[in-house]
C-alpha positions as CSV (number, residue, x, y, z in Angstrom):
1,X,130.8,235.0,109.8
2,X,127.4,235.9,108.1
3,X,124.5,232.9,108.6
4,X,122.4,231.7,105.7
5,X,119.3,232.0,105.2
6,X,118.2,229.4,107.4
7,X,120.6,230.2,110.4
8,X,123.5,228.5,109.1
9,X,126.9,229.5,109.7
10,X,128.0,228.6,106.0
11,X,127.8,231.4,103.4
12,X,124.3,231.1,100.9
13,X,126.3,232.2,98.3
14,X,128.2,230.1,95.7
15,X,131.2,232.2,95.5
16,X,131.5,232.6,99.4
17,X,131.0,228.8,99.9
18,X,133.8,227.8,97.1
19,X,136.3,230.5,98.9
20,X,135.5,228.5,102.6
21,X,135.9,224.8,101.2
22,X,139.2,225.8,99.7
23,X,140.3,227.4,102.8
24,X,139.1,224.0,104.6
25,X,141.2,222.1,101.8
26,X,144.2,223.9,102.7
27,X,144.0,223.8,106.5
28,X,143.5,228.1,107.1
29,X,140.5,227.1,108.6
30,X,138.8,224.1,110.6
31,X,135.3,222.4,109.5
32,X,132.9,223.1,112.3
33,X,129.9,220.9,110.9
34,X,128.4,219.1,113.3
35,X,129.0,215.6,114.0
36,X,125.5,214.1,113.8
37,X,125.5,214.9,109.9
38,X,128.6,212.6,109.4
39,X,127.1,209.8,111.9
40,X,123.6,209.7,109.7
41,X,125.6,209.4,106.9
42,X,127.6,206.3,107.8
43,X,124.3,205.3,109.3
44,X,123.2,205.3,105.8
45,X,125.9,203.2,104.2
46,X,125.0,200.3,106.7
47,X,121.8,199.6,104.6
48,X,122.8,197.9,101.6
49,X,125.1,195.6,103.5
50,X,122.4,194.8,105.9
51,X,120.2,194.1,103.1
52,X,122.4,191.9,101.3
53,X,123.0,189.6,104.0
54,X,119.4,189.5,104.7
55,X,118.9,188.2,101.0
56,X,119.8,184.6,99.2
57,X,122.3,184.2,97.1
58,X,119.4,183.3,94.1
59,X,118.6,186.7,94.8
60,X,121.6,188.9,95.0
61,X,122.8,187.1,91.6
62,X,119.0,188.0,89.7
63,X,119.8,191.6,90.6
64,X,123.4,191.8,89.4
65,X,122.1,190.4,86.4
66,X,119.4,192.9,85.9
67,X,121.9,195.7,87.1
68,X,124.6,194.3,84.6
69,X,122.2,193.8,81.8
70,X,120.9,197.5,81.9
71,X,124.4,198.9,82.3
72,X,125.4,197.0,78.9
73,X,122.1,197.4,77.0
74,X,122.6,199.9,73.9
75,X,120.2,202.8,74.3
């Protein structure tokens, strides 16, 4: 398989790329990305539940206020 252009084993361009995830989808071929993108990734989604149970209650209600508030404001 041709390498990108910084050495990696997934195609640079578009067309190639959407051809290999839909051979993924349908099983022809096995996902070979590494594993340590995944693990950073779940990494990641430890954060906000870290930082919520760091934080009061007073506080986690103030920003779903402001969060709700700014979703229902008219623009």
């Amino acid at each position: 398989m041709p390498k990108g252009p910084n050495g990696e084993k997934r195609p640079a361009d578009a067309i190639g790329l959407a051809v290999m995830i839909g051979k993924i989808a349908t099983g022809e071929i096995e996902d070979d990305r590494e594993a340590a993108t995944s693990a950073a990734a779940q990494l990641g989604s430890l954060g906000g539940k870290k930082r919520a149970a760091n934080m009061t209650p007073e506080r986690r209600r103030e920003i779903a206020q402001a969060a709700a508030a700014k979703r229902w404001a008219k623009d």
